[in-house]
N, C-alpha and C positions, 0 to 999 in steps of 0.2 A: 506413480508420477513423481519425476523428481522436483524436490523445492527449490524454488531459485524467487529469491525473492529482491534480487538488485539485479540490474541490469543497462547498459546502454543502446540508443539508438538513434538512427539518422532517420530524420525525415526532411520530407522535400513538398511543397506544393508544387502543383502543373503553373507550368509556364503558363500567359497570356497567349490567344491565338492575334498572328499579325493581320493586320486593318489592309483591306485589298484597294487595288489602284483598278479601277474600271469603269468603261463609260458605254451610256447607252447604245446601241444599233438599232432600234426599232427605223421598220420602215417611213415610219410616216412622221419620224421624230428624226429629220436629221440634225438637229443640234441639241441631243436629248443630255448631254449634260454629263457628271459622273457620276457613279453608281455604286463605287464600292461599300461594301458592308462593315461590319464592325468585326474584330475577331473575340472568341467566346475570351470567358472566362477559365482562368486552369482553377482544376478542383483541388479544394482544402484536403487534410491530413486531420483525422477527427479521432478523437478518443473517448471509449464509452465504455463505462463501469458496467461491470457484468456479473452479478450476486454467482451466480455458476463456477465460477475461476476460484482459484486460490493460490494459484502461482505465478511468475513471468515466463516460467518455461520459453513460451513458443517463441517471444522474442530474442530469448540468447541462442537460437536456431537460424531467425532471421531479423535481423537486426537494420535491414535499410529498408524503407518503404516510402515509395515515391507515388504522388498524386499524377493522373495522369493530364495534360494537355489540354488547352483550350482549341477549337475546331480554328483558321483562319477564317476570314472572313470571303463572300463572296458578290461577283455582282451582283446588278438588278435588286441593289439594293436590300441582299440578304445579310443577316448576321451570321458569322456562326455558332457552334452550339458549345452550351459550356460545359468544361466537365463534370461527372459524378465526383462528390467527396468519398474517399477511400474509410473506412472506420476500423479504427484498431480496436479490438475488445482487452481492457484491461482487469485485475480483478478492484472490489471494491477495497479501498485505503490502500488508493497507489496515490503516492508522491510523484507530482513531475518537477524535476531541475534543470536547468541550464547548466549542462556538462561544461564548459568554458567559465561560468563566474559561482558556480552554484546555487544560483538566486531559486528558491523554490519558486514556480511559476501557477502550479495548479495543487491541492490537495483536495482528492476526489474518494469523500465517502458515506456517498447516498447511491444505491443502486438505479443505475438508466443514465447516470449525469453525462453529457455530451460538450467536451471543451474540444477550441480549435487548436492545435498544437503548431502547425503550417500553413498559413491561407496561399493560396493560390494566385496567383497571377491575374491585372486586368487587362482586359483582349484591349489590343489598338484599334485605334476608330482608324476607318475607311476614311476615302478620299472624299466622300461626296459630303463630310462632318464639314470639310476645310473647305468647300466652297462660297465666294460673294462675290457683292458687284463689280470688283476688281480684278477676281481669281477666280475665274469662270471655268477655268480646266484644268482645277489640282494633279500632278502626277505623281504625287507621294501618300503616303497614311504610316499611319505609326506602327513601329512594332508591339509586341506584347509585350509586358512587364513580366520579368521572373518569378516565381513563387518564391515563397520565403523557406531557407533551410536550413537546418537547427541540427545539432547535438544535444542528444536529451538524455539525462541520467533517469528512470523509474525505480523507483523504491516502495514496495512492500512493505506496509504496517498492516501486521493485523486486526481487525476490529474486534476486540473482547472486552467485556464487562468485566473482569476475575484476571488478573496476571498470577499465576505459580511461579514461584521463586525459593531459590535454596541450592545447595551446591548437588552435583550429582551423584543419582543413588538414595536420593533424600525421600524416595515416595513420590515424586511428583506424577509421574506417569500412573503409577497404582491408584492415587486418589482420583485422577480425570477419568480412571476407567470405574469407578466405584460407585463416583457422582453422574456419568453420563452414558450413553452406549459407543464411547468412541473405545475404540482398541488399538493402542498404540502398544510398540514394542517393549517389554519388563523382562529385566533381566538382574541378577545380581552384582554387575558390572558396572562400573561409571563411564559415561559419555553413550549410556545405550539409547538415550534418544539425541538423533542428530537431527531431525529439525519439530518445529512447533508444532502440537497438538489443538488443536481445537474440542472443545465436547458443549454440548447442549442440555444445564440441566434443568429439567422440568421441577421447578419449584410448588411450592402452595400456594392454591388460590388463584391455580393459571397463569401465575405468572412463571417465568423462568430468564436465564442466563447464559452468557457466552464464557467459557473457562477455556483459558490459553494457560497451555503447561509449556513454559522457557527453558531450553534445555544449555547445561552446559557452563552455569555459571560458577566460577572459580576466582581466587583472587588473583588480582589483574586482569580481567576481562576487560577492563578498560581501554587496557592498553593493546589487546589480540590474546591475552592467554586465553587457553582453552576456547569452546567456540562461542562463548556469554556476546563477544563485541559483534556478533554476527547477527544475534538475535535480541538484544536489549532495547532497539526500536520498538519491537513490537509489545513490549509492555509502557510503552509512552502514552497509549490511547486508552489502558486499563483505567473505568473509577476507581477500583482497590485492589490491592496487595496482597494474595495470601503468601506470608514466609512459611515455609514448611522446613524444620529444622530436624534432623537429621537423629535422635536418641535413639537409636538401635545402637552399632558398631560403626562409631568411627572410626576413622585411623589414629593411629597413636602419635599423639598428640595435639590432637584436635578435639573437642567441647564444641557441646551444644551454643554454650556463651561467644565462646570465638568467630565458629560459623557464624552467628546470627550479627555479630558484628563488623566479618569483615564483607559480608553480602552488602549489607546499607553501606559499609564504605566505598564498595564499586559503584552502587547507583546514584550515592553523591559525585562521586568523581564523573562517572555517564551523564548525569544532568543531574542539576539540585532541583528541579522542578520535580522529578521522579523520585529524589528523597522523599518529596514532601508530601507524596500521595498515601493517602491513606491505608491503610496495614494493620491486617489482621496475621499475628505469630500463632502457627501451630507447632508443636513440637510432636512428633511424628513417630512411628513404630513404640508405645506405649504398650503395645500386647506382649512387647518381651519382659522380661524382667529386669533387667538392666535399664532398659529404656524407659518405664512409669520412674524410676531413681534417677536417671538422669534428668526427667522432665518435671520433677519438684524439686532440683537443684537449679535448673534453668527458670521455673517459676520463681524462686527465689531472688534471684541474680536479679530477673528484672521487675521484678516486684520495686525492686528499691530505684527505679528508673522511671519507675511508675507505667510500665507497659505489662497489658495482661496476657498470660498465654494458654491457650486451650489444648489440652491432651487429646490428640486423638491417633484410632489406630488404621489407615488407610486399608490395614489388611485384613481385617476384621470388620470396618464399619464405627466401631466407638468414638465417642467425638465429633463425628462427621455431620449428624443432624445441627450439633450446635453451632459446628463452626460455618456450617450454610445459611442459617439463619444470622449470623452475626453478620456476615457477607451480603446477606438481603435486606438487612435493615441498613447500611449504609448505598445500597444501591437503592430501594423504592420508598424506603422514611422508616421513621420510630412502629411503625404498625406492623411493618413484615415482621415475618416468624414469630 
């Protein structure tokens, strides 16, 4: 399935149904008076978070969705009937906006939530609302009222406990498949994951975690490089930060130290609030040789920064119990691990 995780759309509530103009003919009632009914209600435009989804897909397929019509109204003093609400299923930690000012309007992320996005129209009352002792034989009643209709931006956050971060090629994919049973694509190549991984790891003591591997980040993702500006929402709802830094083979002229600093200078620039999220540094491919020497030069460097970083080797396993457990005691207290 493909990820599509921005998207816009039009919605419309059902018109009001119009208020009828009608008057009695009973036989035995010849001055029986008016009798038009009311017209219904048009049905709302509803949106309901749905744990089963993970993408907007269906919407960038079909992107206009109109509520249908309220019934007019009828004589003999009947209403009509009002419409059913239409329900769009969205996935859980979808953002709704106002495409025209951007004002977010809804953030929906509890599975079941039910918001109105377009109400519906109210039916016009009948003729026989507007009757007294004055206007004893209305010939008019109201139309229905429009439903209300909107341009709506939807945006996709992911909901994880654990954001992976690090430039690409860094392990991220290798450690999400190490620590969970997701199987995401691994390759020797950069930008081999194009979009976000989820994994589920079953921790100690029943408890466990959501882990979101971000693919794609590079300097200037801020601004569109590479495809980090595509996906760096979705570490905005992470409690903590694993940086996974790259000590195998970099490119020539590139350091572990560099990477690890010009990554926080993207997510300060992306939001300072996401600076400030808590971060856990691993430095990453330790089972080479080159790379256990790279990552007590990088240990070094920020030793004097005063931030600590844990060796581990995503392809082997080394490291990896610790640095779960570091990640568990900032998500459930000083007790886990």
């Amino acid at each position: 399935m493909k990820f599509i995780d921005e998207t816009k759309i039009h919605v419309k509530g059902g018109d009001g149904g119009k208020g009828c103009v009608a008057f009695r003919r009973e036989k035995f009632a010849p001055r029986g008076g008016p009798s038009g009914g009311d017209g219904g209600r048009g049905g709302d435009v509803v949106l309901v978070t749905d744990g089963r989804l993970t993408t907007l897909l269906d919407f960038r397929f079909q992107p206009r969705h109109f509520a249908r019509d309220g019934q007019p109204g009828m004589g003999s003093d009947c209403n009509g009937h009002a419409a059913e609400a239409i329900e769009l299923h969205v996935p859980v930690g979808t953002v709704v906006r106002d495409a025209a000012t951007g004002e977010t309007l809804f953030d929906l992320t509890k599975p079941g939530e039910r918001v109105v996005v377009a109400r519906g129209g109210r039916g016009g009352l009948g003729n026989m609302n507007f009757a007294n002792s004055t206007r004893q034989a209305p010939r008019f009643a109201e139309p229905g009222q429009p439903g209300e209709e909107k341009e709506l931006v939807l945006e996709l956050k992911l909901l994880a406990d654990v954001g992976l971060i690090g430039f690409p090629n860094a392990g991220k994919s290798t450690f999400v498949s190490r620590v969970s049973r997701a199987r995401p694509k691994i390759a020797d190549y950069p930008f081999t994951t194009l979009v976000p991984n989820l994994g589920v790891v079953a921790y100690k003591d029943r408890l466990s975690f959501v882990v979101a591997d971000i693919p794609g980040l590079i300097e200037g993702a801020h601004e569109g490089a590479g495809l980090g500006h595509q996906f760096l929402r979705h570490v905005e709802r992470c409690r903590v930060l694993i940086h996974l830094v790259d000590c195998g083979t970099p490119d020539p002229g590139r350091t572990p130290e560099d990477d690890w600093k010009k990554i926080n200078r993207e997510l300060a620039l992306y939001s300072p609030e996401l600076a400030k999220k808590p971060q856990i540094v691993a430095a990453n491919k330790i089972d080479l040789p080159e790379g256990r020497e790279r990552f007590e030069k990088l240990r070094r460097a920020l030793r004097r920064k005063k931030v600590e970083v844990i060796g581990v080797s995503a392809a082997t396993g080394e490291g990896v119990g610790e640095l779960l457990d570091r990640a568990a005691r900032v998500l459930f207290g000083q007790g886990a691990g």
